[in-house]
C-alpha positions as CSV (number, residue, x, y, z in Angstrom):
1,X,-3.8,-17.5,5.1
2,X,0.0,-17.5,5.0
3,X,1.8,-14.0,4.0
4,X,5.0,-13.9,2.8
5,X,6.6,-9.9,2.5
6,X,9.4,-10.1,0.3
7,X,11.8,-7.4,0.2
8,X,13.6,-6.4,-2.9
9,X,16.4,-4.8,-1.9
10,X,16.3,-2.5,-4.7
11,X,16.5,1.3,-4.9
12,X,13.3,1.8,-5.5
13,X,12.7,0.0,-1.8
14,X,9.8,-2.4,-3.1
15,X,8.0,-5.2,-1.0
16,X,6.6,-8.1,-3.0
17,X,3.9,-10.3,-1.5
18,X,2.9,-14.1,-1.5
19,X,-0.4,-14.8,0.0
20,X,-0.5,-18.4,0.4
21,X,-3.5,-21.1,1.4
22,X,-2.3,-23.6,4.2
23,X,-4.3,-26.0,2.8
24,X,-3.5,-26.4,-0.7
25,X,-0.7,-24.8,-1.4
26,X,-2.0,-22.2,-3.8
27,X,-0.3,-19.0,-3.7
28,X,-0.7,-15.5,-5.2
29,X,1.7,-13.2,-6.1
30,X,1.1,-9.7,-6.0
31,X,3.3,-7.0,-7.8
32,X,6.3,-9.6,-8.1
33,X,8.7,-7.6,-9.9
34,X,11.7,-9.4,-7.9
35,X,10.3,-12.7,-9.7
36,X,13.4,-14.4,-8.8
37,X,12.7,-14.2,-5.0
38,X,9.1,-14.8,-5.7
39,X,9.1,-18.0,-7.4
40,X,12.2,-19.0,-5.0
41,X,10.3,-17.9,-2.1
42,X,7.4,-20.1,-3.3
43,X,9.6,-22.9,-4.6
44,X,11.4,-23.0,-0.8
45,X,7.7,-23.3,0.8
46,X,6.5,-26.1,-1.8
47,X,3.6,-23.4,-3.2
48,X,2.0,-23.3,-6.3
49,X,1.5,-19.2,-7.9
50,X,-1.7,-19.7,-9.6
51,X,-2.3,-15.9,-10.1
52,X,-0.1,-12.9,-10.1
53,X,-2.2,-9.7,-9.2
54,X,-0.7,-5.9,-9.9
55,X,-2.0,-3.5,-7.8
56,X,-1.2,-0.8,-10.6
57,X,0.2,-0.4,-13.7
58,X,4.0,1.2,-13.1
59,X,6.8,-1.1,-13.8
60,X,8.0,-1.6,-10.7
61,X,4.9,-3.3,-9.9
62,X,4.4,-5.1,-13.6
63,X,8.0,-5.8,-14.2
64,X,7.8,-9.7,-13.1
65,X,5.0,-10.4,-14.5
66,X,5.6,-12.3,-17.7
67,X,8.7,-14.3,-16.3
68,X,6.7,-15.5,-13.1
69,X,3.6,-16.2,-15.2
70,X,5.7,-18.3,-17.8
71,X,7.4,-20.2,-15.0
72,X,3.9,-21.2,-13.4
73,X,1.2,-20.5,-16.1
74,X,-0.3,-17.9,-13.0
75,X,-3.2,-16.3,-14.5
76,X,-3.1,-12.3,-14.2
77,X,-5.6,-10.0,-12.1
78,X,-5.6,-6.2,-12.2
79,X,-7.9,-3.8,-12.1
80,X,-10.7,-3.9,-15.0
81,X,-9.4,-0.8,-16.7
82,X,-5.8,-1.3,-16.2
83,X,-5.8,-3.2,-20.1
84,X,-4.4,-0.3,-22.1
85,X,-1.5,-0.1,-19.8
86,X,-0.9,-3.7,-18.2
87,X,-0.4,-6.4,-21.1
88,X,-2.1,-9.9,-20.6
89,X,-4.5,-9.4,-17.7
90,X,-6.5,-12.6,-17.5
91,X,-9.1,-11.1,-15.0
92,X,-10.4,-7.2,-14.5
93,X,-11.0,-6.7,-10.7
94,X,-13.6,-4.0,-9.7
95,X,-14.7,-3.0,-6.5
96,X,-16.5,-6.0,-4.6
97,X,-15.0,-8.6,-6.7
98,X,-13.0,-11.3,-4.5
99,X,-9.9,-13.4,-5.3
100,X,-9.8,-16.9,-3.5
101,X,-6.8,-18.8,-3.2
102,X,-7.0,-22.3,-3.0
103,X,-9.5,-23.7,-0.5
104,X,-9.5,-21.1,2.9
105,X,-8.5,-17.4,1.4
106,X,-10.6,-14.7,0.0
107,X,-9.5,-11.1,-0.4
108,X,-11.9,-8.1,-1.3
109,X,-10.9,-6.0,-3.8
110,X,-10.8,-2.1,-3.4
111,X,-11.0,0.3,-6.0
112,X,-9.2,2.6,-4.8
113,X,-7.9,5.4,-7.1
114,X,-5.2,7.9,-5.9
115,X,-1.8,7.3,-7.2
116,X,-3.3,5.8,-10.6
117,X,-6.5,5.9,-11.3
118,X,-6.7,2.4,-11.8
119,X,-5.1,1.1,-8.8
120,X,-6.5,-2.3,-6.8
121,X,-6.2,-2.7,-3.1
122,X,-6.9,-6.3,-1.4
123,X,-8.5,-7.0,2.1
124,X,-8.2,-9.6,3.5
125,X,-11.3,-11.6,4.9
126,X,-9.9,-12.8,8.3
127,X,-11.0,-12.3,11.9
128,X,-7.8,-10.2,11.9
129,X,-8.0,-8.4,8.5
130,X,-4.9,-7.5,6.5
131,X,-4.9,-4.7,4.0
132,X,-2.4,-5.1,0.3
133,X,-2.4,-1.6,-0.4
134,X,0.3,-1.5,-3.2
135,X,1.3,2.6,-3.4
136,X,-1.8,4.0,-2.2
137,X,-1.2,3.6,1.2
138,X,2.6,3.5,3.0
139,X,3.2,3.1,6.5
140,X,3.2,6.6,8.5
141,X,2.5,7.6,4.4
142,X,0.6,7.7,1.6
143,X,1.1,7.3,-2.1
144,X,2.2,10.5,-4.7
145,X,-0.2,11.3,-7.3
146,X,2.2,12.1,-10.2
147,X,2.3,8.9,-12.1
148,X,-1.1,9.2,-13.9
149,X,-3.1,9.8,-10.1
150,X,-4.7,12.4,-8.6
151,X,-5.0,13.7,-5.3
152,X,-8.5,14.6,-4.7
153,X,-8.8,11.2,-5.9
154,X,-6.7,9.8,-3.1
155,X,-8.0,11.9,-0.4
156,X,-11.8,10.1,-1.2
157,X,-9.9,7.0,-1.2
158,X,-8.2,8.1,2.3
159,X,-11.5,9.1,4.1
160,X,-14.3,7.2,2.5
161,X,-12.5,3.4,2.9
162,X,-8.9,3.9,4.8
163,X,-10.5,5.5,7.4
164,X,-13.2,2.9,7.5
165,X,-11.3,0.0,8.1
166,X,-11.2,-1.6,11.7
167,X,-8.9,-0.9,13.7
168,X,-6.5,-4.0,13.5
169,X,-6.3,-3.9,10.0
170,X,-2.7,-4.6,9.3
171,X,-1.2,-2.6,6.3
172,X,0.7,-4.1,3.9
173,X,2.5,-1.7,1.4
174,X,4.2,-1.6,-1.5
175,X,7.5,0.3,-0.8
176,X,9.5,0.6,2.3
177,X,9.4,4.1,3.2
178,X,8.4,4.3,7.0
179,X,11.5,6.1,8.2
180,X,11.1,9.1,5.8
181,X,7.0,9.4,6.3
182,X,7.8,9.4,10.0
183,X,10.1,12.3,9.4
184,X,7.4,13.9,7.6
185,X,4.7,13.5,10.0
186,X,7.0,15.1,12.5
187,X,8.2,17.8,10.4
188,X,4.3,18.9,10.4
189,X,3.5,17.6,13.4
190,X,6.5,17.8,16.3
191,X,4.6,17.1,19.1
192,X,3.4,13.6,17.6
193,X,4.8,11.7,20.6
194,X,3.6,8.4,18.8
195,X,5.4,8.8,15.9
196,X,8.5,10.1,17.6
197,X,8.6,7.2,19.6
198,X,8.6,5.2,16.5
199,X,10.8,7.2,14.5
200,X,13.2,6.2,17.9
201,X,12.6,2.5,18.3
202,X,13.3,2.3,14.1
203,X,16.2,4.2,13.7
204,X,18.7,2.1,14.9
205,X,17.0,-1.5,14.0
206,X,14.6,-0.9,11.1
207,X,15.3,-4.2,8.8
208,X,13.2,-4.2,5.2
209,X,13.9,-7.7,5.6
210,X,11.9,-8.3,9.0
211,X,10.1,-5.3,8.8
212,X,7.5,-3.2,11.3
213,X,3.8,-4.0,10.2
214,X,1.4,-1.1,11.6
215,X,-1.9,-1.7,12.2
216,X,-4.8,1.3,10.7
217,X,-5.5,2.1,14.4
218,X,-1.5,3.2,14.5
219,X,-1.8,4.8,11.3
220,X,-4.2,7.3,12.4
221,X,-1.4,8.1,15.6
222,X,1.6,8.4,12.9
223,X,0.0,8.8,9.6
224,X,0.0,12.9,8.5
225,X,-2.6,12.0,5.9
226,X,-5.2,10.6,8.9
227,X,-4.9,13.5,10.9
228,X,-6.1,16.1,8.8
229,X,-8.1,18.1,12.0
230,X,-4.8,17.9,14.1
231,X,-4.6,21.6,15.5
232,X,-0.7,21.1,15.0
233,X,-0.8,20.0,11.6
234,X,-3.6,23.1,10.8
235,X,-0.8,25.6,12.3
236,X,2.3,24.1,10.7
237,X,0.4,23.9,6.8
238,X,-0.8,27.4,7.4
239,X,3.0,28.9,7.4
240,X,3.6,27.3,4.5
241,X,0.4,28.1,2.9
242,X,-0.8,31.7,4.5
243,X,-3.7,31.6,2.2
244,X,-5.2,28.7,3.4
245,X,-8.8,29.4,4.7
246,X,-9.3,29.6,8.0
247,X,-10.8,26.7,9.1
248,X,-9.5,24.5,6.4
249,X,-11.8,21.9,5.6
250,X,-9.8,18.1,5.8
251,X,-9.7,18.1,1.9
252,X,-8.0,21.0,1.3
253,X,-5.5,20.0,4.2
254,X,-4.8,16.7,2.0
255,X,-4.0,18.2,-0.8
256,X,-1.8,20.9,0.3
257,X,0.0,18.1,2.5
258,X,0.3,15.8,-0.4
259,X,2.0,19.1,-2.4
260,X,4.5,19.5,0.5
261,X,5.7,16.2,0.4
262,X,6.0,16.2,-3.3
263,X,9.0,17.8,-2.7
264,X,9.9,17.1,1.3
């Protein structure tokens, strides 16, 4: 399997991905609303995008969509009830329900609602797995809920198959946001020497265009939304929110952390 992050540039900071097969050729784009770069990208590397996946519905994930697909006659994939909102899906993913690319890749989809309730995450199935999560996970972040989501929804998405991932999962987001969740994780958590190491190493040679990618074992050291027991993080949510219960249960820490950085 040959990845290809593509960054936009754009103000919105989104990556676009093609996941290629060495063998053949085939590619797949997923959320390729820079199609220019995408089908440039693919052109440069003599691939062939067969199938265009959206991860979600919002524009800045569907807004290449038609130009890519009528350059290459791609075939769309999205999740199965994403029809009323995505126009032209070919194929409706559900949980379970792999894509294979060409001859050597296959990538489990995740149902993993959150930040839509109809949003698709892809896992690779390589010895060393690699995780597309679109906007429901970000490095050192996680997605908002805002846009037609909902946050108990992304917490159960968070624990019940985040969290369960191995450890040298490699996480492959939608958006480029690393240095601002890292200033979040230390604004409830200042004595994350992990992620202030980070935050250090990035701040002067961060480059969307050859960028950092963390691994799930690193999320849990950086990420605020993995380390929902962390005494630190109890403390620092409790001054914001004196009614929270005293021994919070991880949930309820989730959501009120998901509501800070709403508007951090």
């Amino acid at each position: 399997m040959i990845v290809e992050q593509i960054w936009t540039g754009n103000a919105l900071r989104n990556f676009n991905y093609l996941i290629a097969c060495p063998e053949t050729g085939e590619a797949l784009a997923i959320d390729p609303l820079d199609f220019e770069k995408c089908l440039g990208g693919a052109k440069d590397r003599g691939w062939d995008i067969t199938q265009v996946l959206n991860t979600h519905e919002h524009g800045d994930h569907t807004g290449g969509n038609m130009p890519v697909i009528e350059a290459t006659g791609a075939k769309l994939l999205a999740h199965r009830n994403a029809g009323p909102r995505i126009d032209g899906i070919d194929v409706g993913l559900g949980a379970g329900d792999v894509v294979t690319v060409g001859k050597t890749v296959e990538l489990l989809a995740l149902d993993t609602p959150g930040h839509t309730m109809s949003h698709i995450c892809l896992l690779s199935k390589t010895d060393a797995p690699a995780l597309f999560c679109g906007d429901t996970l970000f490095n050192a972040g996680a997605g908002n809920c805002h846009g037609g989501g909902h946050p108990e929804e992304l917490y159960q998405t968070f624990t019940d198959q985040l969290d369960e991932l191995p450890d040298d999962t490699l996480v492959y987001p939608g958006h480029d946001y690393i240095l601002n969740n890292l200033g979040f994780t230390l604004d409830r958590e200042p004595d994350n020497d992990a992620a202030a190491g980070l935050s250090r190493e990035l701040e002067g040679t961060h480059d969307p265009d050859n960028p950092i990618v963390t691994t799930i074992a690193q999320e849990r050291e950086i990420n605020t939304f993995f380390r929902l027991t962390n005494a630190t993080v109890v403390k620092r949510l409790r001054e914001a929110f004196p009614e929270l219960s005293e021994e919070p249960s991880p949930k309820e820490v989730f959501i009120r952390l998901r509501e800070l950085r709403n508007s951090w």
